[in-house]
ROTORSE-701031 format. One line per 10 residues: number of its first residue (from 1); their letters; for each residue x, y, z of N, C-alpha, C. Coordinates in Angstrom, 3 decimals. Example, Ala and Ser with C-alpha at 12.3 -4.5 7.8 and 13.67 -1.06 7.14 Angstrom:
BEGIN
1> as> 13.190/-5.690/7.800/12.300/-4.500/7.800/13.200/-3.300/7.800 | 12.850/-2.250/7.080/13.670/-1.060/7.140/12.900/0.030/7.870 .
//
This chain:
BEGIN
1> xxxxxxxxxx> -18.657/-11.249/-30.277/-18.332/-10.043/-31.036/-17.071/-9.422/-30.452 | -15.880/-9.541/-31.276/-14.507/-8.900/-30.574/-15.439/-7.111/-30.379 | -14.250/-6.797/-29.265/-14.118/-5.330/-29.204/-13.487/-4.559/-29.876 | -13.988/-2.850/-29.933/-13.786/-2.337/-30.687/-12.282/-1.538/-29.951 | -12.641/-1.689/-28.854/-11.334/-0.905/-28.049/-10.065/-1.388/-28.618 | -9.090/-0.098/-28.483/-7.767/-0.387/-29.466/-6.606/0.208/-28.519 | -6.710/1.997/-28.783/-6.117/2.843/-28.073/-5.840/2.686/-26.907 | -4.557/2.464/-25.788/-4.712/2.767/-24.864/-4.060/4.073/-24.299 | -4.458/4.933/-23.521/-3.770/5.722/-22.733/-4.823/6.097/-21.445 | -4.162/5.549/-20.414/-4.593/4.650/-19.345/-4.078/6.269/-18.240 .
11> xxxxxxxxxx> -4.984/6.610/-17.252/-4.889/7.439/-15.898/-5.985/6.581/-14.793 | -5.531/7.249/-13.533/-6.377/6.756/-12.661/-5.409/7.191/-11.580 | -5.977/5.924/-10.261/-5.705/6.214/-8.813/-5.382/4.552/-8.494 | -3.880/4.619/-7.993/-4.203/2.991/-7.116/-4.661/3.136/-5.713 | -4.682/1.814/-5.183/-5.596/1.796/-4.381/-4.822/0.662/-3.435 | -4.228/0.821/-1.945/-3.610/-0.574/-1.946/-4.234/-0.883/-0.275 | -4.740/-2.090/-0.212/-4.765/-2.570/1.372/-4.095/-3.416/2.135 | -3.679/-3.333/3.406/-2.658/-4.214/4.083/-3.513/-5.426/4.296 | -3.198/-6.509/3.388/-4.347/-7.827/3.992/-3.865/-8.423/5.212 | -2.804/-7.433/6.025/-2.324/-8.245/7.434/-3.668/-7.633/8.558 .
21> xxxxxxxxxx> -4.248/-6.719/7.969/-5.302/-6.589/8.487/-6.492/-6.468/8.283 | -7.305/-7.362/8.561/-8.575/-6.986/8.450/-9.501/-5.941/8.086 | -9.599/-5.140/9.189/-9.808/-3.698/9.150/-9.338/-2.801/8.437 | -8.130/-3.098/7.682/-7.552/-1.545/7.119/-8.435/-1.498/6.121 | -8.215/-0.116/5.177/-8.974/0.310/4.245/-8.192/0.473/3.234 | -8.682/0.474/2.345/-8.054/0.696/0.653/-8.088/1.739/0.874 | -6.221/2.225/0.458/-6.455/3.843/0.693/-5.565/4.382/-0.488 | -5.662/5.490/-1.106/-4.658/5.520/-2.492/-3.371/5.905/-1.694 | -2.527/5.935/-3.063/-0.964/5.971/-2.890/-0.745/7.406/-3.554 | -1.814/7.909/-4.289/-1.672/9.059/-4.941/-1.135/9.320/-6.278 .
31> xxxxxxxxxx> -0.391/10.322/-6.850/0.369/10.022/-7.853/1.173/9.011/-8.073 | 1.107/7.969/-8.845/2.013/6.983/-9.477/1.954/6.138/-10.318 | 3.109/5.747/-11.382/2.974/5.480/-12.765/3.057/3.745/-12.128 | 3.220/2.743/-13.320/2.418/1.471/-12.844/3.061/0.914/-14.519 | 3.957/-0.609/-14.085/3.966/-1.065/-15.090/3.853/-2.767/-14.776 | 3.044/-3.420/-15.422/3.291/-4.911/-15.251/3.979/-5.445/-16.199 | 4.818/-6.691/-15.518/5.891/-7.153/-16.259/5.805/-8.510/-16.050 | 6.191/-9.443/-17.026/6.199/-11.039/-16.872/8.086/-11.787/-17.238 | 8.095/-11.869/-15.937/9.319/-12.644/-16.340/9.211/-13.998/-16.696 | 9.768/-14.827/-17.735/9.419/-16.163/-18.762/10.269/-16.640/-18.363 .
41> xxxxxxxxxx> 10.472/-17.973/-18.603/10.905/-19.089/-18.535/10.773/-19.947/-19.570 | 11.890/-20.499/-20.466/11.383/-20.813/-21.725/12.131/-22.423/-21.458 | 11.512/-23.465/-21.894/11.529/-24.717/-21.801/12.016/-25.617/-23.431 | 13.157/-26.036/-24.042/12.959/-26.362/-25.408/13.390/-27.980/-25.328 | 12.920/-28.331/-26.074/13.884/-29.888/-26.902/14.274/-30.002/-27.515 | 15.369/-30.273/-28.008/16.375/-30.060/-29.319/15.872/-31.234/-30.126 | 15.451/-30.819/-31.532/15.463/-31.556/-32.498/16.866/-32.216/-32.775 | 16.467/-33.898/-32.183/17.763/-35.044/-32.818/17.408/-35.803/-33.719 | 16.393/-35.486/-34.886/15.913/-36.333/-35.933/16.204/-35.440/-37.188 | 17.170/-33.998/-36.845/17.634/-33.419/-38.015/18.159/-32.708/-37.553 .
51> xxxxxxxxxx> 19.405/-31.930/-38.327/20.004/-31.016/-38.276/19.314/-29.873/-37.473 | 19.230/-29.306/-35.899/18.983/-27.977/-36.003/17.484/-27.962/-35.728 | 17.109/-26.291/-35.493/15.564/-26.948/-34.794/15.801/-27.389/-32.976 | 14.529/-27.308/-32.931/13.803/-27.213/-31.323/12.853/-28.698/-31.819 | 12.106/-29.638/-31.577/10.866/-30.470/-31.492/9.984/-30.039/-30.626 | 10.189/-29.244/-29.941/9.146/-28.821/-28.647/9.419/-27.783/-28.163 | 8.675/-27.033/-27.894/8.848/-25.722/-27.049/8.174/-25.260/-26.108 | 8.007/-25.207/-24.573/7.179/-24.653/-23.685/7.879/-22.985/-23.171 | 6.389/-22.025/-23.037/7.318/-21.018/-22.699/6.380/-20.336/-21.603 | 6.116/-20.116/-20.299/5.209/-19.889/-19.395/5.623/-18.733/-18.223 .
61> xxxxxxxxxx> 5.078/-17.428/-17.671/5.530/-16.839/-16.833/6.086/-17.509/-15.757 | 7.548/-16.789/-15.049/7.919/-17.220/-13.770/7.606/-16.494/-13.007 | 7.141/-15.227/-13.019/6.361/-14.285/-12.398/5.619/-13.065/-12.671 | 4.807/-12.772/-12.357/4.029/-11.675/-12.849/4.100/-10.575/-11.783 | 4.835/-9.169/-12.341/5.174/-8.609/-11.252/4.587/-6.678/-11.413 | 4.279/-6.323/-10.657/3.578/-4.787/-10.599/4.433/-4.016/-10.036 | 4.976/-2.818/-10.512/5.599/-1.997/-10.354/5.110/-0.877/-10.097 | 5.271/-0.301/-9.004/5.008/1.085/-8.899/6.063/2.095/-8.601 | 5.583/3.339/-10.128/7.244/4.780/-9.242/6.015/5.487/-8.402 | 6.232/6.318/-7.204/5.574/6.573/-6.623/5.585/8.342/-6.549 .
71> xxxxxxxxxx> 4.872/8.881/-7.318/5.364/9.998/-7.022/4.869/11.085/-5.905 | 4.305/10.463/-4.988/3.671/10.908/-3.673/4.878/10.176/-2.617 | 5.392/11.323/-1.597/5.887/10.535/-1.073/5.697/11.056/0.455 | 4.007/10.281/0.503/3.771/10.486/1.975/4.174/9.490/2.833 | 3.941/9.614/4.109/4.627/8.917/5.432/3.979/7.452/4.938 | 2.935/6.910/4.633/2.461/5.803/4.302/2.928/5.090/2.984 | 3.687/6.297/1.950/4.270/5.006/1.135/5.900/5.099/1.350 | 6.443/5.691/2.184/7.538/5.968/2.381/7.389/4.682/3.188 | 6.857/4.077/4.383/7.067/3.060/5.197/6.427/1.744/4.351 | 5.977/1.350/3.387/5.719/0.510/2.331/7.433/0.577/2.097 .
81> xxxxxxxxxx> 7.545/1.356/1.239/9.197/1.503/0.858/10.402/1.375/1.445 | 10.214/1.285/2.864/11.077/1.003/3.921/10.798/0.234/4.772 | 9.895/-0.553/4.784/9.606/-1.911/5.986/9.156/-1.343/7.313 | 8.614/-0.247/7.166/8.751/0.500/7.992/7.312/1.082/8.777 | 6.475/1.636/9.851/5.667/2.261/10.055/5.564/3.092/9.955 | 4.120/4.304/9.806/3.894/5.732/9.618/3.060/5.678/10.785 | 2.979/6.925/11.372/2.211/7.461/12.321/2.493/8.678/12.650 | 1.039/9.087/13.266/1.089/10.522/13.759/1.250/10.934/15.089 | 2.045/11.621/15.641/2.392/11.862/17.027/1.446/12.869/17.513 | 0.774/12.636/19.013/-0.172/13.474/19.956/0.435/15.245/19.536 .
91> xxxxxxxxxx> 1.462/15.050/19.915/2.067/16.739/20.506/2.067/16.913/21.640 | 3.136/17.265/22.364/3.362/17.802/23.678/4.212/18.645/23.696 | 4.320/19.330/25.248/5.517/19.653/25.332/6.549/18.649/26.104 | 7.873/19.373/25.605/8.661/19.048/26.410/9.756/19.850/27.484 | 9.997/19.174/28.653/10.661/19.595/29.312/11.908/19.196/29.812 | 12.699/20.234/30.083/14.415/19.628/30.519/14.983/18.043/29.528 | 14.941/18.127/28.213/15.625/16.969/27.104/16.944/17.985/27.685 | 18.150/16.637/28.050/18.966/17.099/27.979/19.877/17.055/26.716 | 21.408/17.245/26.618/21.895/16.933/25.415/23.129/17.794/25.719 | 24.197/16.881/25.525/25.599/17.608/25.486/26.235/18.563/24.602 .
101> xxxxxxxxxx> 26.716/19.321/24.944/27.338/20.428/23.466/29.063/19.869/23.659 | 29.594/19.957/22.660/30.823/19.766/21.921/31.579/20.722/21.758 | 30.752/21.709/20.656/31.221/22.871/19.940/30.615/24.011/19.286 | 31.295/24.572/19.021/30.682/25.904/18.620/30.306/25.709/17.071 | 29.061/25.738/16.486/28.809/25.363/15.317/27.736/24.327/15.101 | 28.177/23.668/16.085/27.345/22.173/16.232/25.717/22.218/16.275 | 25.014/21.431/15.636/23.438/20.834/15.574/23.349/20.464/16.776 | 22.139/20.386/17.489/21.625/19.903/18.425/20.221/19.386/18.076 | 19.974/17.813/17.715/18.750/17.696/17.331/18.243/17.075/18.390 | 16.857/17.526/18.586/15.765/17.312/19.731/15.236/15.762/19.305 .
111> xxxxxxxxxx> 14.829/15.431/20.252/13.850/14.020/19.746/13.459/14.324/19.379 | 12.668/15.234/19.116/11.248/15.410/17.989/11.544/16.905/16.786 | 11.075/16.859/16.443/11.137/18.628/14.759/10.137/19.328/16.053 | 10.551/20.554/16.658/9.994/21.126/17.653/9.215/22.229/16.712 | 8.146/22.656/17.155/7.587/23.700/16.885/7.988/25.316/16.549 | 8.579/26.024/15.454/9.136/26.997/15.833/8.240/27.993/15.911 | 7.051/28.268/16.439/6.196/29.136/16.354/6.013/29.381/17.921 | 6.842/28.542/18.642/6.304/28.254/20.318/7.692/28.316/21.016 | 8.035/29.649/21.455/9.449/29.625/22.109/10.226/28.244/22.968 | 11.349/28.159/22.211/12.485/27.116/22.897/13.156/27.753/23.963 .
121> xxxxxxxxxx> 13.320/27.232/24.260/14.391/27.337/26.138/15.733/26.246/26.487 | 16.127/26.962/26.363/17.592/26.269/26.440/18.220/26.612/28.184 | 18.908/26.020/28.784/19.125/26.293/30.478/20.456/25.177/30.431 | 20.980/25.690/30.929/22.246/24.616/31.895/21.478/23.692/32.145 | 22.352/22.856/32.666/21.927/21.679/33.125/21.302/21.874/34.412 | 22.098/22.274/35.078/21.170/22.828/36.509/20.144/23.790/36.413 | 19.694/24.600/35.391/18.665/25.337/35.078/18.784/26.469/35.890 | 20.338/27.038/36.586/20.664/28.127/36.958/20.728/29.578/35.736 | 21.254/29.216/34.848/21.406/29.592/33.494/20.611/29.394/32.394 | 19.709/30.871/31.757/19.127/30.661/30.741/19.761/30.810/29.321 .
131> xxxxxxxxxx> 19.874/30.493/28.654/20.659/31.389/27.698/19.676/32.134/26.438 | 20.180/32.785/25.406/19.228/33.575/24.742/19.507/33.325/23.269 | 18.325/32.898/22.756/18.405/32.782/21.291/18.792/33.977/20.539 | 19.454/33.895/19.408/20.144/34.492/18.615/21.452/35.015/18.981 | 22.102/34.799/20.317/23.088/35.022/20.112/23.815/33.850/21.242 | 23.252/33.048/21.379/23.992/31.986/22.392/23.574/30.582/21.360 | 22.541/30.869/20.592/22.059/29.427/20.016/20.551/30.115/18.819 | 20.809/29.192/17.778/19.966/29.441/16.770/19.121/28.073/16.374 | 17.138/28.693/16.905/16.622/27.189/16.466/16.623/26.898/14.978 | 16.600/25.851/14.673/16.522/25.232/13.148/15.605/24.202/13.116 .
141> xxxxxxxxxx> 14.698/23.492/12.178/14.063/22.427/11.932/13.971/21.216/12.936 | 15.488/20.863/13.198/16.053/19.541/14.016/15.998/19.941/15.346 | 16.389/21.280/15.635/16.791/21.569/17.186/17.210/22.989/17.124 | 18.576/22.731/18.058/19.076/24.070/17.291/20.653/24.116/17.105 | 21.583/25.040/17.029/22.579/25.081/16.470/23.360/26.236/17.513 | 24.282/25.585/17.840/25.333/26.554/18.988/25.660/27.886/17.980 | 25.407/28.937/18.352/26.050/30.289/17.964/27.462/30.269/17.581 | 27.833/31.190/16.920/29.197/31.660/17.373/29.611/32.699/18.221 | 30.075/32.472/19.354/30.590/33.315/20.782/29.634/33.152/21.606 | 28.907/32.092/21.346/27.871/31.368/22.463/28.443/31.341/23.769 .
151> xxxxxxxxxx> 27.873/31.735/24.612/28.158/31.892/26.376/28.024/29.999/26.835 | 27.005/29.411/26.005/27.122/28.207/26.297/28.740/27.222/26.215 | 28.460/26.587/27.417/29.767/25.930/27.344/30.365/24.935/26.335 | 31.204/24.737/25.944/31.368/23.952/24.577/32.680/22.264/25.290 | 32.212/22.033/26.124/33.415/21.584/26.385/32.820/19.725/27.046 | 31.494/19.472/26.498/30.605/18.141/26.372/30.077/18.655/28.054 | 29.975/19.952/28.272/29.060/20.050/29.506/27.349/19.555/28.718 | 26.165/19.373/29.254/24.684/19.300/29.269/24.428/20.779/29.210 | 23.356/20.829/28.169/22.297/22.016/28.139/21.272/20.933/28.588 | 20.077/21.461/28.906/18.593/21.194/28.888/17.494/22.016/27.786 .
161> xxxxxxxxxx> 17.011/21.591/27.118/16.037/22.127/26.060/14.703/22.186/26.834 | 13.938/23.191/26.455/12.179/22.502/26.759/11.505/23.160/25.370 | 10.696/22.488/25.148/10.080/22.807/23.882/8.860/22.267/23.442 | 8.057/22.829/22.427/6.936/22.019/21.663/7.415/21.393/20.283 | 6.382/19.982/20.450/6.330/19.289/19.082/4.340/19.146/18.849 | 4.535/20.001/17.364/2.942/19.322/17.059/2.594/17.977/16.871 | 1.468/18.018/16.102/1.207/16.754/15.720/1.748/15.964/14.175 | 3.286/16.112/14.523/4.151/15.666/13.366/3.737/13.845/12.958 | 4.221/14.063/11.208/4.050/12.346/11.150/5.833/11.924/11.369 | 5.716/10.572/11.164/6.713/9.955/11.543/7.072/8.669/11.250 .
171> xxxxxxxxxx> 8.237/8.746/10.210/8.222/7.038/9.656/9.364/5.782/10.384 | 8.934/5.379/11.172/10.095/4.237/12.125/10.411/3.218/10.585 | 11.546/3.155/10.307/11.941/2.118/9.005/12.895/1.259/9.356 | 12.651/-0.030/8.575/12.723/-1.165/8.817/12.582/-1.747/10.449 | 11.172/-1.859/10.648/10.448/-2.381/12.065/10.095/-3.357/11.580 | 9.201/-3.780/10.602/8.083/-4.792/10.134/8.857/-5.485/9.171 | 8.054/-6.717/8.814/8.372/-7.872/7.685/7.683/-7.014/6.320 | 7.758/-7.716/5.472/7.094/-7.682/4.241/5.915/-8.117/4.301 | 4.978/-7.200/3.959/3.403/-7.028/3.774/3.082/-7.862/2.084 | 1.721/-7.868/2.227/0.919/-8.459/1.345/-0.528/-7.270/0.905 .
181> xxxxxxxxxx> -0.370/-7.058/-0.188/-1.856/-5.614/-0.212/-2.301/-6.227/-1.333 | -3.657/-5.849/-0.795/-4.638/-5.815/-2.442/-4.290/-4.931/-2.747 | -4.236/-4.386/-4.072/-4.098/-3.517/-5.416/-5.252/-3.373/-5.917 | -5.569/-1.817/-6.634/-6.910/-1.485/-7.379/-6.511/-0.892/-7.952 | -6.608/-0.487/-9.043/-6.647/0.770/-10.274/-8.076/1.219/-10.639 | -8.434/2.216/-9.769/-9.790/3.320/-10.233/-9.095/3.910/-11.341 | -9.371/3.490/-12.698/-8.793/4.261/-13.645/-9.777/5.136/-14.690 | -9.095/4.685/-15.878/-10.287/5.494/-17.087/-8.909/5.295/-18.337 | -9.577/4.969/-19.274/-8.770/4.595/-20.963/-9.243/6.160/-21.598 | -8.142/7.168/-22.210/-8.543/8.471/-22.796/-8.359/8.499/-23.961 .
191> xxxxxxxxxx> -7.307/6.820/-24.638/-7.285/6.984/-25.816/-8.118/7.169/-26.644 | -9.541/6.480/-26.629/-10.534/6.230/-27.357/-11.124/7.557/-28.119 | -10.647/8.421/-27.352/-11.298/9.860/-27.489/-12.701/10.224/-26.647 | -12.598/9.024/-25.450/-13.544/9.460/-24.524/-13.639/8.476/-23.492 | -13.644/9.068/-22.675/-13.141/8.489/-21.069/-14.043/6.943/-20.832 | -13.332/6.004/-20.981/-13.594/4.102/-20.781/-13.358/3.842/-19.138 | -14.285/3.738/-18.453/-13.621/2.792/-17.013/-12.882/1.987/-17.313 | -11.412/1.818/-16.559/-10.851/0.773/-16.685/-10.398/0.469/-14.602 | -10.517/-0.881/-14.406/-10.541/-1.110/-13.371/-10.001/-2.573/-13.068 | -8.906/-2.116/-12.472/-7.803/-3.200/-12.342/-7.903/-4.146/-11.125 .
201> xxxxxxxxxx> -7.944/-5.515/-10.847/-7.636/-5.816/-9.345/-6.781/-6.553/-9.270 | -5.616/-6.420/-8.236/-4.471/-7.668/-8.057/-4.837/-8.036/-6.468 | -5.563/-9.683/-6.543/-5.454/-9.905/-5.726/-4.707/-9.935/-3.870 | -2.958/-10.305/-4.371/-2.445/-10.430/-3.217/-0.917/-10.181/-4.067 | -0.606/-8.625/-4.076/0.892/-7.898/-4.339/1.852/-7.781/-3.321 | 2.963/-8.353/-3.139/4.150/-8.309/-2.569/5.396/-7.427/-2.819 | 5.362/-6.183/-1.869/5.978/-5.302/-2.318/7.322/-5.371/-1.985 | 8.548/-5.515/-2.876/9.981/-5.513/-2.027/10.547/-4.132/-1.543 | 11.641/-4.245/-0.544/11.400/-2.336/-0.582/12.307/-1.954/-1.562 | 12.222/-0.342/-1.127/12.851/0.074/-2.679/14.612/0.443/-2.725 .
211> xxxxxxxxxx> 14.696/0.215/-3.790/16.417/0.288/-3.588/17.269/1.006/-3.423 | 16.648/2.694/-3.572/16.900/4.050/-3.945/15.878/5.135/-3.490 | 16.266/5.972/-2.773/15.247/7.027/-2.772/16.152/8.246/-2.764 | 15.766/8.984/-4.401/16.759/9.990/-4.087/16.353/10.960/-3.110 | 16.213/11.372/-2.036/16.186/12.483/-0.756/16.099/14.196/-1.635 | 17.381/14.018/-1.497/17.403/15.370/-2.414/18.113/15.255/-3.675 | 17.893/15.557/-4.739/18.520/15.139/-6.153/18.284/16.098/-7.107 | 19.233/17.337/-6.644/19.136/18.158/-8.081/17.589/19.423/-8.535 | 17.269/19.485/-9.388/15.931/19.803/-9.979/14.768/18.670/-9.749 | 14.610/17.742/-9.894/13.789/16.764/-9.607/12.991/16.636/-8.438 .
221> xxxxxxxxxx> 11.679/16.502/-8.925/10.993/15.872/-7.299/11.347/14.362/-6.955 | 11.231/13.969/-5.728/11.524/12.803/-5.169/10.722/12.616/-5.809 | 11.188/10.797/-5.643/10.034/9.836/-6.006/10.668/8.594/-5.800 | 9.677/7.480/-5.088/9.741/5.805/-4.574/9.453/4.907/-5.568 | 10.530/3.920/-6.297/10.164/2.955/-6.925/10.457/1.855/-6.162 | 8.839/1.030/-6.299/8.861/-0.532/-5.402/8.086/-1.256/-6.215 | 8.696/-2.723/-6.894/8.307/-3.481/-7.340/7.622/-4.849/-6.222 | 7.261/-5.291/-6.904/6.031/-5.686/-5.920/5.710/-7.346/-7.329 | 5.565/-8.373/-6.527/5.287/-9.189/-6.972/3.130/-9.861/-7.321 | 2.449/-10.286/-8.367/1.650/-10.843/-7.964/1.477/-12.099/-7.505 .
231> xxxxxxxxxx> 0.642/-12.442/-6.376/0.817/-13.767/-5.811/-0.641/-14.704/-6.458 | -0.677/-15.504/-6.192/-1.426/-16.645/-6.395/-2.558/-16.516/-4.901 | -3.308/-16.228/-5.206/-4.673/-15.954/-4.130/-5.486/-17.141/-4.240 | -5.239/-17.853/-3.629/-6.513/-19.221/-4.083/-7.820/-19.343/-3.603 | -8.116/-18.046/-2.305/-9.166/-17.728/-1.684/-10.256/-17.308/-2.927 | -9.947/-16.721/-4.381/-10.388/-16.361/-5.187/-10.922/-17.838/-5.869 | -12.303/-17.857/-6.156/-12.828/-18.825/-6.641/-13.219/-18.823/-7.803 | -13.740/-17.514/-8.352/-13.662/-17.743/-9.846/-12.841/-16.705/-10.688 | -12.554/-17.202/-12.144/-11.693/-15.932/-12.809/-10.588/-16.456/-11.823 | -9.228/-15.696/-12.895/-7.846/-15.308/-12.146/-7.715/-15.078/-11.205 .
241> xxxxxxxxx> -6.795/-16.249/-10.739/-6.600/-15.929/-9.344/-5.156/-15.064/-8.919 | -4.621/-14.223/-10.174/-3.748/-13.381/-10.452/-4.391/-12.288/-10.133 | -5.029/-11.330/-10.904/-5.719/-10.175/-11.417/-6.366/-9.921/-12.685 | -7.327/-8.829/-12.360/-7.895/-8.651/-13.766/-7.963/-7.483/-13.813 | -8.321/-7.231/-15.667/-8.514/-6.018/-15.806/-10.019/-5.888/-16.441 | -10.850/-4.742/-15.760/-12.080/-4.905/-16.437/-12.379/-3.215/-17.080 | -13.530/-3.325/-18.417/-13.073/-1.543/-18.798/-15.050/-1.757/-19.154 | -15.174/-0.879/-18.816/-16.429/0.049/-18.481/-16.979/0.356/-20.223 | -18.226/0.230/-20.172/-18.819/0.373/-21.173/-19.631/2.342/-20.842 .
//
């Protein structure tokens, strides 16, 4: 008995796991739109028993490929998107980071996005000399920023910083090779005029990174597009060893 299902308009949640490990967990990616695409390969024989015409025609995917725009762009799909790791740092403090000044005007970024809720300290290098925020040096996000008529010396002498960093995340990019994830779509079909499970699985997706990330762009929220190949899973024994799609009664 064909189905009656027709309509689609398709929502949900993906779902992706690193199969480089064992242990990891299917964890979503959050907001993001999702398109599969088949690139073809078309095979012909030219009809030589008449004018014109094909005698044969083969025409078969060269790849079947999953796309995701990402419109979450946490530390975990940002390092998907960049070859890259996410992690979360302890928090400490720090003491005496040194760092040369130049000039008057100039950024001074700390190893770490310091805490601005937890007084910075800035000192000579010899820590004879304290100097005083807001009018020798202004903290900012990165560090901080030499004043203008700063008492600090501008001439590539050393300040010393001490400071706090919380428990910031942190994406190291391009560290790692190219990963391999299962794919899920926890979804639901709304065309019907009433909510259908629909539930997607791609075995083994190969994500390339992405080519573009606009940072800051205007009115727009960011957002990560990474296409991602499906692979051939042969560990899968029955059904497609591509993916499937299954929809909920």
């Amino acid at each position: 008995m064909p189905s009656e299902m027709c309509c689609g308009l398709y929502r949900g949640t993906f779902y992706l796991k690193d199969l480089s490990d064992e242990d990891a967990a299917l964890l979503p990616v959050g907001n993001a739109e999702a398109n599969i695409t088949q690139e073809m390969t078309e095979i012909t024989q030219p009809n030589y028993q008449s004018l014109g015409g094909s005698a044969c025609k083969v025409t078969y995917p060269e790849s079947v490929n999953l796309d995701l725009i990402l419109h979450c762009n946490s530390p975990e799909n940002l390092a998907i998107a960049f070859l890259g790791q996410a992690s979360q740092l302890v928090g400490a403090a720090v003491e005496d980071e040194l760092h040369p000044v130049n000039s008057i005007g100039e950024l001074i970024p700390f190893l770490h996005a310091p805490d601005k809720s937890i007084p910075v300290v800035i000192e000579s290098a010899d820590g004879l000399t304290t100097y005083d925020e807001g009018d020798d040096y202004v903290v900012t996000n990165a560090g901080i920023i030499i004043a203008t008529g700063s008492s600090i010396p501008v001439a590539g002498a050393n300040i010393r910083a001490s400071y706090t960093y919380g428990a910031n995340w942190r994406l190291d990019a391009q560290t790692i090779s190219q990963k391999e994830f299962l794919v899920v779509l926890d979804g639901v079909n709304v065309g019907e005029g009433e909510e259908i499970p629909v539930v997607l699985k791609a075995w083994k997706v190969k994500f390339s990174p992405a080519e573009t990330f606009a940072l800051i762009s205007g009115e727009d929220f960011a957002s990560l597009e990474i296409s991602g190949e499906i692979l051939r899973d042969d560990t899968v024994l029955t059904g497609s060893k591509f993916f499937t799609v299954e929809w909920g009664v």
